[in-house]
N, C-alpha and C positions, 0 to 999 in steps of 0.2 A: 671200267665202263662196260666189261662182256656183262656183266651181273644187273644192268641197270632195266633190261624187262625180266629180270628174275620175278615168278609170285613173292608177294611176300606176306600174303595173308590165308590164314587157316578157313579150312574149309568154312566153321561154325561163322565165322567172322564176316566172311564175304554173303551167308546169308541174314544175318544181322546187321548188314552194311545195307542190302536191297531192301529190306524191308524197313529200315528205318527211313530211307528217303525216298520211297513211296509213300510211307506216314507224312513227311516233308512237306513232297507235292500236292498233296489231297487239302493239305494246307493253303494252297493258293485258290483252288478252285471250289471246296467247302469249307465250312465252319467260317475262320474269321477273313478268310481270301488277302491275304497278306502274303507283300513279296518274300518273306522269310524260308518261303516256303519251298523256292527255287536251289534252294543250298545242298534239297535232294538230288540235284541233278550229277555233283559231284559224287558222291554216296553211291546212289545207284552202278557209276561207272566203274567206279573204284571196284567194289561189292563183282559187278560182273565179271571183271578182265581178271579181278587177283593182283592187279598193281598197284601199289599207294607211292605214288612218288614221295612224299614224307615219309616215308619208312623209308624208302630207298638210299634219302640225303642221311638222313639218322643212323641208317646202318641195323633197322632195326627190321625182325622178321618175327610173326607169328606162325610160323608153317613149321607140321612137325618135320623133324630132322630125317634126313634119308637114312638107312643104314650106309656104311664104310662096307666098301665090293671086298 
């Protein structure tokens, strides 16, 4: 449980995460303004903080490894 606000996403990732659900949202308010578009809200949060609860359950991390002190 100490590991569970660990990041677990790589830098490149977390800004491929904001910008795809800004894409998302721009979705509700132009083009075909569909609720689908709200699912960037997840994205964006994710993307800013570095924490994907699903990677967390999974066990899984994209972040590179630190070196061993």
């Amino acid at each position: 449980m100490k590991d569970f606000l660990a990041i677990t996403e790589h830098p490149a990732e977390r800004v491929l995460r904001v910008l795809a659900g800004l894409v998302a949202i721009s979705l509700v308010f132009l083009g075909p303004k569909t609720a689908w578009g709200w699912i960037g809200i997840p994205l964006i949060l994710t993307g800013a903080t570095g924490l994907c609860p699903l990677y967390t359950v999974l066990g899984i991390s994209t972040c590179p490894r630190k070196p061993a002190p």
